[in-house]
N, C-alpha and C positions, 0 to 999 in steps of 0.2 A: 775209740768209741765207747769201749766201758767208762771209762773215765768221767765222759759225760754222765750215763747213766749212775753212776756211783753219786754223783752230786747229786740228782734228781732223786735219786733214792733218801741222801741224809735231807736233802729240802724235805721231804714228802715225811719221814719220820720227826722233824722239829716241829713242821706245823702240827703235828699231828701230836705233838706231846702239848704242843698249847693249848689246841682243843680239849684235850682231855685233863688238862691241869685247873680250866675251867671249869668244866665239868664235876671235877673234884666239890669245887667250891658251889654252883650251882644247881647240881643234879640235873640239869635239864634233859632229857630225851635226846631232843636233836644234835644236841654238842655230841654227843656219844655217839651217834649213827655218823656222824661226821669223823669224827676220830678214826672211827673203821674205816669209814671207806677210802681214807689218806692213808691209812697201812695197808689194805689192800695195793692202792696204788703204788706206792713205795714197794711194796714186797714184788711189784709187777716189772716195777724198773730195780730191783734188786737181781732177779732172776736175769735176767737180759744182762745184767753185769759180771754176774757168776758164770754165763756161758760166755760173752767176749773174753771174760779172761781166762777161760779153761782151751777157749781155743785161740785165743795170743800165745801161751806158753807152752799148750802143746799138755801138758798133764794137769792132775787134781790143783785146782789155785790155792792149796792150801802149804808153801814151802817159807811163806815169812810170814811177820808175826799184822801185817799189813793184808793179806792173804786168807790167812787165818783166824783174823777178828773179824772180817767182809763176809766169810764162809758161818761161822757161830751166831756170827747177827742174823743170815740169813735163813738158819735151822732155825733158830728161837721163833722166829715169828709165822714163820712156816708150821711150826709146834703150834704158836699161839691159835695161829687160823681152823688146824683140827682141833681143839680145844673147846674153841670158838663154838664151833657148829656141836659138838658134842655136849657142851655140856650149856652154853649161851651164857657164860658166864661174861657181859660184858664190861663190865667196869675193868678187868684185866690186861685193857689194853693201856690204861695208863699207867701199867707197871711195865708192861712192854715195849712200849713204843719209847719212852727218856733211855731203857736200856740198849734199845737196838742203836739208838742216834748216838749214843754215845761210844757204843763199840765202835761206828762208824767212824765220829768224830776223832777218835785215836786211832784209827787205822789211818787217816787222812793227813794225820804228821808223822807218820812212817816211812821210808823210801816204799816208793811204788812202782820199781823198777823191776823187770821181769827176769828174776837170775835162772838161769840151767840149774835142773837137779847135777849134783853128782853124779856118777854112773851107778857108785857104789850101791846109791840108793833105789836107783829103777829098777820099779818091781807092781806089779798088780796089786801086789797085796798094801801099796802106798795107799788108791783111796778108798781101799776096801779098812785099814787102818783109821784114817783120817775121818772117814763120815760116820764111823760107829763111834770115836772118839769126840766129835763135836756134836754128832745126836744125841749121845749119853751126857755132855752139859747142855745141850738145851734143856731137856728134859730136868737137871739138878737146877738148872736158872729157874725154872719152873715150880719147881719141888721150893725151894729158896724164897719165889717172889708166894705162894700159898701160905708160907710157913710169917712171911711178915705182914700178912692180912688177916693169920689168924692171930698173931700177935697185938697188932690193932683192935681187933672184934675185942678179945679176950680183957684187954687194960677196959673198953669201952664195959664191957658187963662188972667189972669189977670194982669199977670206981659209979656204975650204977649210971653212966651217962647217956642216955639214952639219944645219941644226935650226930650231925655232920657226918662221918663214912657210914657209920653204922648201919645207916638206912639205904645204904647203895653195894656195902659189901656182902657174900655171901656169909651163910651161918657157921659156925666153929665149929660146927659136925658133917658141914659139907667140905670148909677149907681143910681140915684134918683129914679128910677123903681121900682129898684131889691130892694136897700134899702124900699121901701115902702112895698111891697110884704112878706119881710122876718118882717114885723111887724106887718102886718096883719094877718102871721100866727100865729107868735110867742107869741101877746098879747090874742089870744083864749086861748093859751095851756095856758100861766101863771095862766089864770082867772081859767081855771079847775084844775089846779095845787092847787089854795089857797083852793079851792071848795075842793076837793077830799082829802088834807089836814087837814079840817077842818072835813071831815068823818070820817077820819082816827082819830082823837085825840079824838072824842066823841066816839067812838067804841074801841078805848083804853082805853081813861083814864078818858069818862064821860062829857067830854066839848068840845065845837065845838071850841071854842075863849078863849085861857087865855095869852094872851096880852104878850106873850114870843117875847122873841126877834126876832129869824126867822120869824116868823108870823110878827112881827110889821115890819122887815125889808121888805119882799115878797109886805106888802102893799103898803109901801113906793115905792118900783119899779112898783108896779101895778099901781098907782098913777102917776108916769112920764111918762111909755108908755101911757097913757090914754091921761093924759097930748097932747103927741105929736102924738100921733093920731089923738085927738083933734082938734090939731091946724091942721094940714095937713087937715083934712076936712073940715072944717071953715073958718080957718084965714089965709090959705095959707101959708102954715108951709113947703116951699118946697125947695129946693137944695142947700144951704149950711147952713142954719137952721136948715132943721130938720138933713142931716147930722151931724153939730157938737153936736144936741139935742144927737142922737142916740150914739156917742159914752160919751159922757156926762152919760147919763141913764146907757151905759153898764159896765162902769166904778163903778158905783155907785152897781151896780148886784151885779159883782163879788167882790166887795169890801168887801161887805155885806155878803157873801161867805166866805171868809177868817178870815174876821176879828169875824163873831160868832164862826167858829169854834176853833177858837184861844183861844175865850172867855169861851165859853161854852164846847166845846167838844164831840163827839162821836156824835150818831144816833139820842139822842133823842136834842140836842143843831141842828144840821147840818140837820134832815131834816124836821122837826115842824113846 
């Protein structure tokens, strides 16, 4: 039964990135109230997906990399929708909606077969782990998709062109905001994420730290956001710096994401 709804889900985010790719080009009103309410919808049969499969498997649906990009898609846009309402930023959803479909669309050629944890690994502190660890990228997707609309704004005032996004995205003193905001949150959860990981591996298997890849790769990121927090409190690390820093760092995230899993494989490579 998830199943279905996972397809209704990626249906409901492609239409929903045409709308809004529209949009783009038109600015109309209505394309855009449209666009929302096929993420809404989508996000409705997203949720209905992530509970069939948390109680297909019996724990957090977060143990393969299939699992795992279903569960990040599903934060991100869930992010987007507080967002949404907080700040009404909507032109947002067309950074959001091609990324969600397309975590989806690579989750969807992935085995999507429901493996047993190991024993090794059962423990509470799995999706107590796992949802501060994909909360805290949403939040840096976020930080990431802000940091490349101020990027936009900023070419647009510099080459003096005053037209096409410019007039539908927000201002370089509000996207530099939000981009600061979404790292303020994001870099707490990661810390708790390594923190609460590092519970998890001594309550497994005996050690807090054994220099595995994930673990090396998480500190590496925890290291660049620190990084460009850093500098934003400091050294004035602020609107088209720490923008290109941010997608820089989130590049480097998800990088580090794919390419362990590729390496390593399953639960105990992808979430360590």
């Amino acid at each position: 039964m998830s199943y279905i709804f996972f397809h209704i889900t990626a249906a409901a985010y492609f239409v929903a990135t045409l709308i809004y790719i529209a949009y783009l080009f038109s600015h109309r009103a209505g394309l855009v109230r449209a666009g929302r309410y096929l993420l809404y919808g989508g996000f409705g049969a997203h949720t209905v997906t992530i509970i069939g499969r948390w109680i297909e498997a019996g724990r957090t649906p977060a143990t393969s990399l299939h699992e795992s990009l279903t569960l990040y898609a599903w934060l991100t846009v869930a992010l987007y929708i507080v967002l949404l309402y907080r700040y009404r930023i909507t032109v947002l959803g067309a950074f959001v909606a091609p990324f969600a479909f397309l975590l989806l669309v690579t989750a969807s050629l992935l085995p999507k077969e429901i493996v047993p944890l190991a024993p090794a690994l059962e423990s509470y502190w799995l999706p107590v782990h796992v949802i501060l660890a994909f909360l805290g990228n949403a939040f840096f997707t976020l930080a990431c998709i802000f940091g490349i609309m101020y990027l936009i704004q900023d070419r647009y005032l510099k080459k003096r062109r005053i037209k096409g996004l410019y007039f539908i995205l927000p201002s370089v003193e509000i996207l530099d905001e939000l981009n600061y905001r979404c790292l303020t949150y994001g870099f707490p959860l990661l810390t708790l994420a390594i923190i609460t990981g590092a519970i998890w591996s001594e309550y497994s298997l005996g050690s807090y730290w054994s220099w595995e890849a994930r673990q090396i790769w998480s500190l590496i990121t925890w290291f660049l956001y620190a990084a460009l927090l850093h500098g934003r409190l400091t050294t004035g690390w602020r609107g088209r710096k720490s923008a290109m820093f941010s997608v820089v760092a989130f590049a480097v995230l998800i990088g580090s994401f794919f390419i362990i899993y590729l390496l390593f494989g399953g639960a105990h490579g992808l979430l360590r």
